[in-house]
TIVO-2410 file (N, C-alpha, C; in nm, 3 decimals):
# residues 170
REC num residu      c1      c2      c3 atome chaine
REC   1      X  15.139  10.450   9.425     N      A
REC   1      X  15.026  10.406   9.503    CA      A
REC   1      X  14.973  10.520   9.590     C      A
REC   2      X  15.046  10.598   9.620     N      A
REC   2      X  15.037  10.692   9.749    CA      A
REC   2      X  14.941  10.803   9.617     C      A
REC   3      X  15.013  10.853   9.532     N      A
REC   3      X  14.941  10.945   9.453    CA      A
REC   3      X  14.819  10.867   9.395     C      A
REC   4      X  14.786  10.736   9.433     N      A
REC   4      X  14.637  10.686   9.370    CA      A
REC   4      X  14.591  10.720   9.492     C      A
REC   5      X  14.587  10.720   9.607     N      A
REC   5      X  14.509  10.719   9.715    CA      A
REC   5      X  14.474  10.882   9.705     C      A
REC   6      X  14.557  11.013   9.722     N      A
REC   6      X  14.524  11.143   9.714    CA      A
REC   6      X  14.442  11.157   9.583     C      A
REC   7      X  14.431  11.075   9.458     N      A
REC   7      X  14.324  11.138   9.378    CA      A
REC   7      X  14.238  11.062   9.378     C      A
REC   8      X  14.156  10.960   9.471     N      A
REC   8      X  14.092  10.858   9.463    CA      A
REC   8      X  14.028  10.963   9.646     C      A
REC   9      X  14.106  11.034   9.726     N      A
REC   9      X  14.041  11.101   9.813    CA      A
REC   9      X  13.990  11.222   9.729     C      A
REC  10      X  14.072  11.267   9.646     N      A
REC  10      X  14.031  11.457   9.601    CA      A
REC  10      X  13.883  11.389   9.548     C      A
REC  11      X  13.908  11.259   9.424     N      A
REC  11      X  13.728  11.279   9.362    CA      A
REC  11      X  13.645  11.309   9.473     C      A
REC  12      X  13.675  11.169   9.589     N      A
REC  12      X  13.540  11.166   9.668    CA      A
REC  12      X  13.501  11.311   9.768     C      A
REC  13      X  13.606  11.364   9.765     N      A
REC  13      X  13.611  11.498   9.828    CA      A
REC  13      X  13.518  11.577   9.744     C      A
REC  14      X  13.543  11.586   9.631     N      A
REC  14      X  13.496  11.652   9.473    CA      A
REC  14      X  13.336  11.635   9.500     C      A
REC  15      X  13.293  11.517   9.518     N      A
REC  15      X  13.176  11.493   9.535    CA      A
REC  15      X  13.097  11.484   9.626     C      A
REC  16      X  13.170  11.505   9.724     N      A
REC  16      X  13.096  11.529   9.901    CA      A
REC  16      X  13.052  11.709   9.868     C      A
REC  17      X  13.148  11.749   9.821     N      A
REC  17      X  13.124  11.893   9.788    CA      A
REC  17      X  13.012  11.915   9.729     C      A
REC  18      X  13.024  11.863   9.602     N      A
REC  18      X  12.879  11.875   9.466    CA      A
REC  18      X  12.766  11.835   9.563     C      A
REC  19      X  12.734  11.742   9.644     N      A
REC  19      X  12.626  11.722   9.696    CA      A
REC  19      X  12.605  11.821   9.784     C      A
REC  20      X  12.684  11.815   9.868     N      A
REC  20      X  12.646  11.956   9.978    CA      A
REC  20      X  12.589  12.046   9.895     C      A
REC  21      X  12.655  12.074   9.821     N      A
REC  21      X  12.582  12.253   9.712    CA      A
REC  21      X  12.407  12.231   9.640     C      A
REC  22      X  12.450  12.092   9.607     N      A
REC  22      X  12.270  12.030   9.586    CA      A
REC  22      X  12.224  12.063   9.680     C      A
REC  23      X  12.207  12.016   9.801     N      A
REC  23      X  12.134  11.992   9.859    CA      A
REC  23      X  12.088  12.120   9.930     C      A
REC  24      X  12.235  12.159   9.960     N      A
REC  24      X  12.191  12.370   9.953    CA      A
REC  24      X  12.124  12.418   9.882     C      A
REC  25      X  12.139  12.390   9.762     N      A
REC  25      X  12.030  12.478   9.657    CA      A
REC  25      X  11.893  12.443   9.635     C      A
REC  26      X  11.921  12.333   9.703     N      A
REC  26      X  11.744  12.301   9.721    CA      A
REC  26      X  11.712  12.357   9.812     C      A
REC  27      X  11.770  12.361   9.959     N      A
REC  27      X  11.673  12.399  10.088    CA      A
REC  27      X  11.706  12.565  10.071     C      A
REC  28      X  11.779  12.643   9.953     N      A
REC  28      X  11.762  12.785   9.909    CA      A
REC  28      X  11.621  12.791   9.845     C      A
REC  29      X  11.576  12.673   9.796     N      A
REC  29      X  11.498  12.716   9.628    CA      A
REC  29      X  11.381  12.684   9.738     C      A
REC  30      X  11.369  12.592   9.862     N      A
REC  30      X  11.230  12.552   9.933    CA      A
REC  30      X  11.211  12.741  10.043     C      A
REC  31      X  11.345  12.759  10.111     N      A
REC  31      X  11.320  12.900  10.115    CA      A
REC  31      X  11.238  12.979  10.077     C      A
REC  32      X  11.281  13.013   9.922     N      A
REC  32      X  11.275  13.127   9.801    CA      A
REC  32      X  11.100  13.074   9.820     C      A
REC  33      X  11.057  12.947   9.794     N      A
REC  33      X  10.905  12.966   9.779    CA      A
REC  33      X  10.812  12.948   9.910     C      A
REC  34      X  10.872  12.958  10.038     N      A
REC  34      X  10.828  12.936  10.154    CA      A
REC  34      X  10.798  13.096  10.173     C      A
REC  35      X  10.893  13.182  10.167     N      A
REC  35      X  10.883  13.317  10.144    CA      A
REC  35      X  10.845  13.409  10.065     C      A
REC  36      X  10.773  13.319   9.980     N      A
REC  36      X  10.662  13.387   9.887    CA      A
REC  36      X  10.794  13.450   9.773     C      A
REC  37      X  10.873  13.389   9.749     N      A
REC  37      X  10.963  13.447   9.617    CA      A
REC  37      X  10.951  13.371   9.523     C      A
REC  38      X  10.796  13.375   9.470     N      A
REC  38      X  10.806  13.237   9.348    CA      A
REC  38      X  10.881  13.230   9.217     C      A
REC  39      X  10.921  13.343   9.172     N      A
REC  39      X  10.980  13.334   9.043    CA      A
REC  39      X  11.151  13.304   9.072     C      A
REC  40      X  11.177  13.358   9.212     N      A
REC  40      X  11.269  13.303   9.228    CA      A
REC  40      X  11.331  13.137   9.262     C      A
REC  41      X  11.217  13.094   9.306     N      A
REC  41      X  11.221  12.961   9.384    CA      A
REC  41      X  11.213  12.884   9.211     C      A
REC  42      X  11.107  12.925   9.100     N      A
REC  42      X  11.054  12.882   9.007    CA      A
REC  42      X  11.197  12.869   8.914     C      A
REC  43      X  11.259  12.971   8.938     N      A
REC  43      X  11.435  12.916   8.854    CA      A
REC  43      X  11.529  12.828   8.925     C      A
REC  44      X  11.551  12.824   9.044     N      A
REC  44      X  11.590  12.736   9.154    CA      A
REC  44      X  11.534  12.618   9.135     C      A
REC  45      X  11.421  12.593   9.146     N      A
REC  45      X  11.382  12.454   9.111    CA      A
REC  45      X  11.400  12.447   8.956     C      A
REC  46      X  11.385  12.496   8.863     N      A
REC  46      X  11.418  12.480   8.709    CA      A
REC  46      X  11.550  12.398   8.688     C      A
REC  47      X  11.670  12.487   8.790     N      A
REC  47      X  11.770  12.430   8.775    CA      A
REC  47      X  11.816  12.341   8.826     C      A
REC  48      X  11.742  12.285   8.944     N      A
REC  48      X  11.774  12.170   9.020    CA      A
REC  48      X  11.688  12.073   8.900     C      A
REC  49      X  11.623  12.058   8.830     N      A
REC  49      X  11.546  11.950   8.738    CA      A
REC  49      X  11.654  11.941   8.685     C      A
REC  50      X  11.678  12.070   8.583     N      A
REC  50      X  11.756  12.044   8.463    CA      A
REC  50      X  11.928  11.971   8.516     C      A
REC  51      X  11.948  11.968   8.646     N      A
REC  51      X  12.065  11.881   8.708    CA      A
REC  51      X  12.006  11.737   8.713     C      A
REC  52      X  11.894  11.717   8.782     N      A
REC  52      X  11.791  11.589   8.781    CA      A
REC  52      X  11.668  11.592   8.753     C      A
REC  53      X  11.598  11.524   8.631     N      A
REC  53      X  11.482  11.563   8.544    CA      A
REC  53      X  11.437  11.467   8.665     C      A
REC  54      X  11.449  11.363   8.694     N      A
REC  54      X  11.408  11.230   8.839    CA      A
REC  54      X  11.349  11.343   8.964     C      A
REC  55      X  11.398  11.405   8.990     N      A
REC  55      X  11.390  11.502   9.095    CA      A
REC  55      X  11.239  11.514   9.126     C      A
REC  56      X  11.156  11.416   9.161     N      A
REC  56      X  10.973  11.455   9.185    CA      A
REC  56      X  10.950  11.545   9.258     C      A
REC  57      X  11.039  11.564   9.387     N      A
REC  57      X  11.006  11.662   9.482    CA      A
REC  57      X  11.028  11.807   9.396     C      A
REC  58      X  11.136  11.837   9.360     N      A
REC  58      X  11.155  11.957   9.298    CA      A
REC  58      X  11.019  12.017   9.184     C      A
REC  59      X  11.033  11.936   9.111     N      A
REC  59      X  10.909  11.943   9.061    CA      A
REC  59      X  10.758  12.001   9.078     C      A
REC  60      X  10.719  11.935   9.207     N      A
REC  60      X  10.604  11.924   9.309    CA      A
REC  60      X  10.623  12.062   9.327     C      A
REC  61      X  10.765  12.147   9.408     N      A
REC  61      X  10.778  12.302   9.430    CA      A
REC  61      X  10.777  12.338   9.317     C      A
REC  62      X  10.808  12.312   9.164     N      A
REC  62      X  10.776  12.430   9.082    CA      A
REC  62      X  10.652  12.413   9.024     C      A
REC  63      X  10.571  12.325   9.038     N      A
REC  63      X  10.457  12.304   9.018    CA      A
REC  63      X  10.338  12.425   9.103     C      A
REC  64      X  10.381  12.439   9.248     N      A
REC  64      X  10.334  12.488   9.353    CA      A
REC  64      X  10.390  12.632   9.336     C      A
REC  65      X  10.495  12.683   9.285     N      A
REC  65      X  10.530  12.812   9.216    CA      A
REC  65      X  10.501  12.846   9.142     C      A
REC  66      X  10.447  12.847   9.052     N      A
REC  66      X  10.354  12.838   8.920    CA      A
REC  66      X  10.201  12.851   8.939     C      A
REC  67      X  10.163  12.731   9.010     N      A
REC  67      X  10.043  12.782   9.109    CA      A
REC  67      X  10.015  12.948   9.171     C      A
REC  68      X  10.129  12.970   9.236     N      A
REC  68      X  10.100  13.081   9.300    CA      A
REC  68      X  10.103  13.195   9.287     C      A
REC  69      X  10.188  13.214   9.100     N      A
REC  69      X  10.186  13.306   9.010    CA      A
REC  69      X  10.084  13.284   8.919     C      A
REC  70      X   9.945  13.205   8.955     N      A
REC  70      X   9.830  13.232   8.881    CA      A
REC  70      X   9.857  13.145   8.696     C      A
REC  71      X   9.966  13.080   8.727     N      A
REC  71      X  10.009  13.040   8.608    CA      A
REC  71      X   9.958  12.864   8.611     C      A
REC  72      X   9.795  12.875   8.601     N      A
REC  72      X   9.781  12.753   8.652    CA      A
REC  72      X   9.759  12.655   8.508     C      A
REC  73      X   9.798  12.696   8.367     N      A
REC  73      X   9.866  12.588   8.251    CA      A
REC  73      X   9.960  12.521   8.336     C      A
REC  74      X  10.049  12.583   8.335     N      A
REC  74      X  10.188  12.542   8.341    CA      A
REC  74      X  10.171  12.420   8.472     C      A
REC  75      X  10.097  12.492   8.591     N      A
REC  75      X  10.104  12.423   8.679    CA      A
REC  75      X  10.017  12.292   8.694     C      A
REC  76      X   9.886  12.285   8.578     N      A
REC  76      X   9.824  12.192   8.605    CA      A
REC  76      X   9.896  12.063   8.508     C      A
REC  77      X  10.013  12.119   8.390     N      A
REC  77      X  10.101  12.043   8.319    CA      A
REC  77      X  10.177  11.964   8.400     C      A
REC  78      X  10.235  12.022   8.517     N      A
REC  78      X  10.330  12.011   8.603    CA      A
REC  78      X  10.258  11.855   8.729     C      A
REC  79      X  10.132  11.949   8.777     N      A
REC  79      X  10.051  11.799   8.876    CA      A
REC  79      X  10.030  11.695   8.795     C      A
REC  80      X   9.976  11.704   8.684     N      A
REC  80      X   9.959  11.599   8.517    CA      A
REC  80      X  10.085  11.476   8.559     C      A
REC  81      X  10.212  11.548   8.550     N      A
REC  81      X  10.345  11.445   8.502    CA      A
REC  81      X  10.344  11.412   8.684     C      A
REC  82      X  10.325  11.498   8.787     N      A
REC  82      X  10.342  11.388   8.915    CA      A
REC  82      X  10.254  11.343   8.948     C      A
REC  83      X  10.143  11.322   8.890     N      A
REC  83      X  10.045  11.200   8.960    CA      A
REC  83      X  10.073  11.114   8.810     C      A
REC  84      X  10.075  11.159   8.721     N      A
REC  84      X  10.130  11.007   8.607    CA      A
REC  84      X  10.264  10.894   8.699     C      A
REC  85      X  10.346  11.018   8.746     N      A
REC  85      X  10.455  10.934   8.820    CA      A
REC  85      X  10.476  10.858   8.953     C      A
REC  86      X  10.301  10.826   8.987     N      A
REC  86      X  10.293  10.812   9.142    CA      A
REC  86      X  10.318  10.868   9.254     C      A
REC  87      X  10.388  11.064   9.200     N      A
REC  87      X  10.405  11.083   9.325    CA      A
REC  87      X  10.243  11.166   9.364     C      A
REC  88      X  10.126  11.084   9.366     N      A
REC  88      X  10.032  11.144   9.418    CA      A
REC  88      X  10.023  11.174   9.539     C      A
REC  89      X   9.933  11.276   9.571     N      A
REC  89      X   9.868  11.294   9.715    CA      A
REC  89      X   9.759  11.349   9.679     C      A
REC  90      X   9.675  11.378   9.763     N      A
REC  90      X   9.522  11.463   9.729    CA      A
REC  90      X   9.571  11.580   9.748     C      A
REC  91      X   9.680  11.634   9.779     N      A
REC  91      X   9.695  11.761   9.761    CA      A
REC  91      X   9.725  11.814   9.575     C      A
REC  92      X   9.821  11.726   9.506     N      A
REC  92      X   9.825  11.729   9.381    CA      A
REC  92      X   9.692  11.714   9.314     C      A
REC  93      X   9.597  11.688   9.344     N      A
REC  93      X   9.481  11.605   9.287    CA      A
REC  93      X   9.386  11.730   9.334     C      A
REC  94      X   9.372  11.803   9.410     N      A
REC  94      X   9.332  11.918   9.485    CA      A
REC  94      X   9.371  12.022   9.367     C      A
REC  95      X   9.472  12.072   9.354     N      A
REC  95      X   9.529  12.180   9.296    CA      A
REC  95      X   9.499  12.169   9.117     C      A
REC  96      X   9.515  12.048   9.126     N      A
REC  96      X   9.526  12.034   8.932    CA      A
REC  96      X   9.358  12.040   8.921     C      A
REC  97      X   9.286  12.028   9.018     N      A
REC  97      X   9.134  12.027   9.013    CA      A
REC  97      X   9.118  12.157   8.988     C      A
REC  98      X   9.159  12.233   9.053     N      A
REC  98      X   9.107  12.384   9.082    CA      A
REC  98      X   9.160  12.505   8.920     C      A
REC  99      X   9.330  12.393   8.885     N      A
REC  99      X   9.337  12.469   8.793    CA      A
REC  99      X   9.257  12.436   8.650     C      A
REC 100      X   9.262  12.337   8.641     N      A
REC 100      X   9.114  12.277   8.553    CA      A
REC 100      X   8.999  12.373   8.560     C      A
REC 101      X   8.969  12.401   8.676     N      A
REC 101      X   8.865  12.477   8.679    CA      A
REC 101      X   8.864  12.634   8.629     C      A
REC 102      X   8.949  12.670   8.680     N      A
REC 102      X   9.004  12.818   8.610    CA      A
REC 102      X   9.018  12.811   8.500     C      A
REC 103      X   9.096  12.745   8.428     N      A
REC 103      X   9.096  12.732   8.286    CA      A
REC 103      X   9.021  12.668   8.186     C      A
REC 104      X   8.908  12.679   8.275     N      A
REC 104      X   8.729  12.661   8.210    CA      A
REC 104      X   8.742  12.511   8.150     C      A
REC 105      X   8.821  12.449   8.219     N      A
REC 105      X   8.853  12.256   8.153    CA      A
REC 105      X   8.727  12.193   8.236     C      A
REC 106      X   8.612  12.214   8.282     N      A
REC 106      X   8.542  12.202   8.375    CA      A
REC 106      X   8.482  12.009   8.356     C      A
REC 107      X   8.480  11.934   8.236     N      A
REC 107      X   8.476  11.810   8.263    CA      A
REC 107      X   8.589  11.740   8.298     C      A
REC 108      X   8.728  11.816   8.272     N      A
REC 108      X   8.871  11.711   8.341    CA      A
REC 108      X   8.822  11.782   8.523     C      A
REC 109      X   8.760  11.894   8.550     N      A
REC 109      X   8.784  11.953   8.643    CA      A
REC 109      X   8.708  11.839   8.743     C      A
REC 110      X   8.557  11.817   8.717     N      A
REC 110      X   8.468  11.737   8.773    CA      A
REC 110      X   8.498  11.608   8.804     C      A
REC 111      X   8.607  11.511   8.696     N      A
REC 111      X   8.671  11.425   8.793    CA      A
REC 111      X   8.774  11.385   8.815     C      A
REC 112      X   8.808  11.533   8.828     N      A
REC 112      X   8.935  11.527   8.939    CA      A
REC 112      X   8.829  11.563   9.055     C      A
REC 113      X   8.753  11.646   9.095     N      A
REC 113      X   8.672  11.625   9.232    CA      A
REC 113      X   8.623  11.537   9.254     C      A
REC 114      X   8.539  11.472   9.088     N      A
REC 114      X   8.492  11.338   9.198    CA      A
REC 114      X   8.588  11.264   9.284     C      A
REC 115      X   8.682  11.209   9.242     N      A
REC 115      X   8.816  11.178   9.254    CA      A
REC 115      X   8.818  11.170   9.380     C      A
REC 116      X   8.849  11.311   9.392     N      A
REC 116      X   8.844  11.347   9.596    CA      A
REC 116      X   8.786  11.322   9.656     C      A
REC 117      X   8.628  11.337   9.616     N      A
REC 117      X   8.495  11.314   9.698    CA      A
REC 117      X   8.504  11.180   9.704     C      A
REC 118      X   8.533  11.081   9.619     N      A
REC 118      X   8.563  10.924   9.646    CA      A
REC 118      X   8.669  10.915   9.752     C      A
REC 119      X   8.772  10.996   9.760     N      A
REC 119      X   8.835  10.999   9.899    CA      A
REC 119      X   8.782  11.034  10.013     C      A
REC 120      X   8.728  11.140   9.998     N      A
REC 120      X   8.729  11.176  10.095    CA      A
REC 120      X   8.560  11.249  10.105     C      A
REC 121      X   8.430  11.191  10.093     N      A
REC 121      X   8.337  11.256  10.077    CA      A
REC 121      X   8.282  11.370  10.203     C      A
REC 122      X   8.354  11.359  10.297     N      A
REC 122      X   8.270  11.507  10.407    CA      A
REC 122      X   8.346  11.588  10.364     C      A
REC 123      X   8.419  11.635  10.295     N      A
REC 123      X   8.504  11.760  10.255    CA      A
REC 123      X   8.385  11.849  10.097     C      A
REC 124      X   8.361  11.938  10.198     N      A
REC 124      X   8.224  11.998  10.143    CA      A
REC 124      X   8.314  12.062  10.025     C      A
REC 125      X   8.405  12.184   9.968     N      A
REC 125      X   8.476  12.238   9.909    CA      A
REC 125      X   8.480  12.152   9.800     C      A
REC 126      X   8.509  12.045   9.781     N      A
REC 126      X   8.521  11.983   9.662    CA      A
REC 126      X   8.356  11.968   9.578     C      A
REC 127      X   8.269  11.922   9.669     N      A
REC 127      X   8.115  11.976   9.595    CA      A
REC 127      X   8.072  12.048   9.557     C      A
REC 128      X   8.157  12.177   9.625     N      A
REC 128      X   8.128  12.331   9.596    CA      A
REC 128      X   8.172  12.330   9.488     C      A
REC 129      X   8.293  12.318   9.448     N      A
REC 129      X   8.349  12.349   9.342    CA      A
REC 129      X   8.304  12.269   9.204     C      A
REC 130      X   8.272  12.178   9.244     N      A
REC 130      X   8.214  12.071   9.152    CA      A
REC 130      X   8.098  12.116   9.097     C      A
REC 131      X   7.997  12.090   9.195     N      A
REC 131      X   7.911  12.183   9.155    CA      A
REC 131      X   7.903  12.313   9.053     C      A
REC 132      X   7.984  12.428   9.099     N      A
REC 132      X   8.040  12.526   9.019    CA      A
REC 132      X   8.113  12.505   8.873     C      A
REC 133      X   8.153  12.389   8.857     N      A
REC 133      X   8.191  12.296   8.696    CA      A
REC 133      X   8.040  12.253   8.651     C      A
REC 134      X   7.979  12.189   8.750     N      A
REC 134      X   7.840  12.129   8.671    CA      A
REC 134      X   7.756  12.230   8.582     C      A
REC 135      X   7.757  12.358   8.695     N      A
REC 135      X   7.658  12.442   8.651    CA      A
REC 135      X   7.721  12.576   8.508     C      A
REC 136      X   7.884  12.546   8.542     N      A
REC 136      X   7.969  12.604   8.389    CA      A
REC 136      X   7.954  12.551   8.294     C      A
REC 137      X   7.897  12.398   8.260     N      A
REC 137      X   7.835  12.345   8.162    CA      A
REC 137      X   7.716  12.305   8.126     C      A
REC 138      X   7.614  12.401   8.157     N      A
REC 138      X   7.512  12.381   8.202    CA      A
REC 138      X   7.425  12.230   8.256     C      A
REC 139      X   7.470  12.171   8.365     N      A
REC 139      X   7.418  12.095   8.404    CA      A
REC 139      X   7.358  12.147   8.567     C      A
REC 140      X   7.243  12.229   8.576     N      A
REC 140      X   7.239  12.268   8.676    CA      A
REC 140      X   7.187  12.170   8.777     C      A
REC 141      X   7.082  12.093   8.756     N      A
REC 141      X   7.049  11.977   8.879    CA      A
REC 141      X   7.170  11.925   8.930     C      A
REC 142      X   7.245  11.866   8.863     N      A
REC 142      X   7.395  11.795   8.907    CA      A
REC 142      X   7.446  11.944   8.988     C      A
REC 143      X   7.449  12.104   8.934     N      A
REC 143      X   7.509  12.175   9.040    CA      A
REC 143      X   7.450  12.154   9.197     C      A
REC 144      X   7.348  12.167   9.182     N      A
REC 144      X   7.219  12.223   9.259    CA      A
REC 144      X   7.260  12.075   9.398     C      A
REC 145      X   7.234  11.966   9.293     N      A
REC 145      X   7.261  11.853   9.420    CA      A
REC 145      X   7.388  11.847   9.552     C      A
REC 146      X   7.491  11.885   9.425     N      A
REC 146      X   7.641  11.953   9.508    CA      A
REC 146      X   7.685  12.035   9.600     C      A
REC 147      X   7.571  12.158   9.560     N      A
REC 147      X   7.534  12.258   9.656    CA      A
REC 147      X   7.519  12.197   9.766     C      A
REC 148      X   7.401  12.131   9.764     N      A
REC 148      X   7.307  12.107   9.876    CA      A
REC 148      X   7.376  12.045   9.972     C      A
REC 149      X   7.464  11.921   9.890     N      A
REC 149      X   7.559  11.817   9.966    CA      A
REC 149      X   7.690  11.878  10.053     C      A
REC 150      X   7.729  12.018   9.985     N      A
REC 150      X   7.856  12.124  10.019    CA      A
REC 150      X   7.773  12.171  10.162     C      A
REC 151      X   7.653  12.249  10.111     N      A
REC 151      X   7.590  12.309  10.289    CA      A
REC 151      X   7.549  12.199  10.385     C      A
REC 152      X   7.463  12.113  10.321     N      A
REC 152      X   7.477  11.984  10.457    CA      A
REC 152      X   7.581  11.976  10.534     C      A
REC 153      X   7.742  11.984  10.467     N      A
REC 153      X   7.838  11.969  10.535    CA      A
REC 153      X   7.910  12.022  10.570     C      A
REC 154      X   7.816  12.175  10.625     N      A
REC 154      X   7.834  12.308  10.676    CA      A
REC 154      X   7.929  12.405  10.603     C      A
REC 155      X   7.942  12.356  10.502     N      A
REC 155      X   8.020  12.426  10.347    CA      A
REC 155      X   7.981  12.532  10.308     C      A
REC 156      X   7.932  12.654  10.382     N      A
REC 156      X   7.867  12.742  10.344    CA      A
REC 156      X   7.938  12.835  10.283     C      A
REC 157      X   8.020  12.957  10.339     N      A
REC 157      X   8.091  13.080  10.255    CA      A
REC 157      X   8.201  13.090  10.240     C      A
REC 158      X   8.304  12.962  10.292     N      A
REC 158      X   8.440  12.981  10.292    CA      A
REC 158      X   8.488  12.980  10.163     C      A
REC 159      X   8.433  13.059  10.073     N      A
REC 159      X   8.473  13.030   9.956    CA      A
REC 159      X   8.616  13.130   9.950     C      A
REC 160      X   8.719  13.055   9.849     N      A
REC 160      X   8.852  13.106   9.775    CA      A
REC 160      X   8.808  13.211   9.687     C      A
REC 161      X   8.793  13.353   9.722     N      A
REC 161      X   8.750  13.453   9.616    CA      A
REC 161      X   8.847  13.485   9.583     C      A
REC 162      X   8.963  13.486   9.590     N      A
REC 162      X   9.064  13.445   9.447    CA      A
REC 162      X   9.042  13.337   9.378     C      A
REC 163      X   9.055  13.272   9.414     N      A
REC 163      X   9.019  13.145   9.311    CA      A
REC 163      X   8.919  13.209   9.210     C      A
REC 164      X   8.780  13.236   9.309     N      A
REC 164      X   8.666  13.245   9.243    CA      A
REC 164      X   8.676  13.396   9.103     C      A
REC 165      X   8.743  13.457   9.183     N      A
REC 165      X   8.772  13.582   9.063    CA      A
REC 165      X   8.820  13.526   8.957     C      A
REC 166      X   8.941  13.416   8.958     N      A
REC 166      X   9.046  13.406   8.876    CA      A
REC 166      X   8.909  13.322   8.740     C      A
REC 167      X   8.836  13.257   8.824     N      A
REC 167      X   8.723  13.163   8.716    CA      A
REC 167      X   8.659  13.272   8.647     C      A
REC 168      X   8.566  13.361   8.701     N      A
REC 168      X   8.499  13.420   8.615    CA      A
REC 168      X   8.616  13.516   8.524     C      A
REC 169      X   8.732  13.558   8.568     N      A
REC 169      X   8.793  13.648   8.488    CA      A
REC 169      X   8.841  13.568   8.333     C      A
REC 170      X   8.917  13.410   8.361     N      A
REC 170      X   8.931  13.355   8.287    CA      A
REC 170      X   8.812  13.364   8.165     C      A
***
């Protein structure tokens, strides 16, 4: 009886351990991409999935690492499976917009902004950009209106010229 109780403590010991090291290697891997080490954070979170594919949050960071290595396939694959899985926010819905847009997808791009603009219509940036899809397929009145609706709402030059490079370079 006595030797059931010491290996009935060692498992749970066993496993107080394994979690601690999870949970370390996550707040290493949120580190690694807080500090701008995305390819590092981008295997860190790889391997925290491949321990738990469930893992949404992890995900969300290699989604957002991927993002920030300009690798916006991968990453708009990545916002795709967490807003399929409810873990939305308009920030996911934000980002998979923009990479849509870069990767010249410019009618998935348009509503995913509308999208936003149904959230949230004084947020001029999303018209801008919208706009900037309308007029990549040539629909310029639909740009032109977007425009107008982006500067009404004092949306004037803050534009992402990375972003904007990464579109025309694409």
């Amino acid at each position: 009886m006595v030797v059931l109780k010491y290996i009935s403590l060692f498992v749970l010991l066993g496993i107080f351990l394994v979690s601690c090291q999870e949970l370390n290697s996550f707040e290493e891997a949120v580190y690694q991409y807080e500090t701008g080490s995305y390819n590092q954070s981008k295997l860190s979170f790889s391997k925290i999935i491949g321990r738990d594919s469930s893992n949404l949050t992890a995900k969300y960071y290699l989604a957002l690492s991927d993002y920030q290595k300009c690798d916006y396939q991968t990453s708009s694959e990545y916002f795709s499976e967490l807003i399929d899985a409810n873990y939305d926010n308009m920030d996911i819905l934000q980002k998979r917009a923009e990479c849509y847009m870069v990767l010249n997808y410019y009618e998935k791009a348009i509503l995913d902004f509308s999208e936003l603009i149904k959230s949230d219509s004084l947020n001029g940036l999303n018209y801008y950009y919208r706009g900037i899809c309308y007029f990549m397929i040539d629909i310029p009145v639909k740009a032109n209106e977007d425009w107008i609706k982006a500067s009404k709402l004092r949306y004037e030059s803050n534009i992402d010229y990375d972003l904007m490079s990464n579109i025309i370079a694409y």
